[in-house]
C-alpha positions in Angstrom: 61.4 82.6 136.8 60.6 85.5 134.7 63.1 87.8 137.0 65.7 85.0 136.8 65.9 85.5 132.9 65.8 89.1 133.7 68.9 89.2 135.3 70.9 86.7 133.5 69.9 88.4 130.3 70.7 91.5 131.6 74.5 89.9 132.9 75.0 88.4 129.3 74.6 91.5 127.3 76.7 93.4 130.3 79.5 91.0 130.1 79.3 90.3 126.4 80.0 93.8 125.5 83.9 95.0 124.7 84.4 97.6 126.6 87.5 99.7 124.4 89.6 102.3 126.2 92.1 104.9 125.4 95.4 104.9 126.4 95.9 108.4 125.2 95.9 110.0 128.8 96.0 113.8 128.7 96.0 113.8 125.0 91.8 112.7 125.0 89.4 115.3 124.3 88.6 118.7 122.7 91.4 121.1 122.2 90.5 124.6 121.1 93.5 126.1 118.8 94.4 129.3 120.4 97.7 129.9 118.2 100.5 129.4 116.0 104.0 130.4 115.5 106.2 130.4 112.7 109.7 129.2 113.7 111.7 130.5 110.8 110.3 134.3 111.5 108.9 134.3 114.8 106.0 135.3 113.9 102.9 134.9 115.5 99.2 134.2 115.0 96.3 134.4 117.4 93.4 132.4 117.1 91.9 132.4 120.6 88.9 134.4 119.2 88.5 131.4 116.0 86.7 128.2 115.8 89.1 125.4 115.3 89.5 122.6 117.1 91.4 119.3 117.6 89.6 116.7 119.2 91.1 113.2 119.9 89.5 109.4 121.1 91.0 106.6 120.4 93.1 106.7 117.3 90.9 109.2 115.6 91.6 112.9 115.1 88.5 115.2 114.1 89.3 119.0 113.0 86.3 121.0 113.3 85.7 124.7 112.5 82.9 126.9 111.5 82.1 125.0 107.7 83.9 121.5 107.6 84.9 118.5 109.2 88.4 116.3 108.3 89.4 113.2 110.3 93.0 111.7 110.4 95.0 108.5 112.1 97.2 109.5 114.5 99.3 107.7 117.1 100.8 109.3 120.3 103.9 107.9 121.6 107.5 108.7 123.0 106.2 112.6 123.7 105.3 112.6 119.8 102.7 112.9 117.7 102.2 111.4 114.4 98.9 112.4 111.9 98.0 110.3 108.7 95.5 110.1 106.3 93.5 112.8 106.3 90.4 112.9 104.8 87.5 115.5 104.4 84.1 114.4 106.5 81.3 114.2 103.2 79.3 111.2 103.8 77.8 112.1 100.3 80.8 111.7 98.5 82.6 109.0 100.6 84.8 111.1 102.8 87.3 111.3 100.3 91.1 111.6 100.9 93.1 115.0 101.2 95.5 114.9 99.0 98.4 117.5 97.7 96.1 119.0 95.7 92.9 120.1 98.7 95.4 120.0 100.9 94.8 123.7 101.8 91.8 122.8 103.1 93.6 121.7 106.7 96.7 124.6 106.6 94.2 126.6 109.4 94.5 124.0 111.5 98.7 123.8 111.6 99.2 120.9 109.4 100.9 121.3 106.4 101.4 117.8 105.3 99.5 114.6 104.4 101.8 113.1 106.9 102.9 115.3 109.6 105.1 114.5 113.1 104.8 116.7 115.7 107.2 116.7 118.7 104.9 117.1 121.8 106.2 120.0 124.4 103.4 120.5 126.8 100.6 117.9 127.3 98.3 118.1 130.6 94.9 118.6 131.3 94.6 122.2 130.2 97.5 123.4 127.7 99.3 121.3 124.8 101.9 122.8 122.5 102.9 120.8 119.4 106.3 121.6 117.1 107.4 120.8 114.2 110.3 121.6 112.1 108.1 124.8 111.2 105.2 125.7 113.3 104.8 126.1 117.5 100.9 125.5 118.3 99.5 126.2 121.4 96.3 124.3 122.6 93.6 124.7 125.5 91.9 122.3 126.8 87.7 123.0 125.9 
């Protein structure tokens, strides 16, 4: 009898669960920011050799370097990308909202913009390059 609960317990909490999945493809995981290029000039910035980071699940965005953590919305769809409301990860202070004014605080990661769109022009399981009206960035897969 004992084993009978057992397994029916067991099958309820399997079955019960919600089981959430990603439809983000390619886009899911960590993507090391290797560099960046300024349209209007041509410029061009390598990063390879710096810690910062995109990683994607769900419809969260994390940005992680050496110091600090931010997290954004984004949605993925129609070979675009679309971030929203960033906000800085301090659990002690609420992770509170970027605004214009901290703003700086995400510029080394490409985004200049509270709300930013990015056209996508590469996305498979190693490389991804992002554009937007001013900035090329070039992702690996990590």
């Amino acid at each position: 009898m004992k084993k009978i609960l057992y397994i029916f317990s067991t099958l309820l909490l399997f079955f019960s669960c919600d089981i959430e999945s990603s439809k983000n493809g390619d886009l899911d995981g960590y993507w090391h920011l290797e560099r960046v290029d300024t349209l209007s000039t041509s410029g061009s910035l390598d990063l390879s050799q710096e810690k910062l980071f995109w990683a994607f699940q769900k419809d969260l965005l994390q940005l992680r370097g050496d110091e600090q953590e931010f997290y954004l919305r984004f949605n993925h769809h129609d070979n675009h990308l679309d971030l929203s409301d960033p906000h800085l990860r301090d659990r002690e202070k609420g992770d509170p909202a970027i605004s214009s004014s901290t703003m700086y605080l995400i510029l080394p990661y490409g985004i200049n913009e509270e709300q930013e769109y990015f056209q996508v022009i590469t996305l498979n399981g190693d490389d991804m390059v992002l554009r937007n009206q001013d900035l090329q960035l070039w992702f690996r897969k990590f």
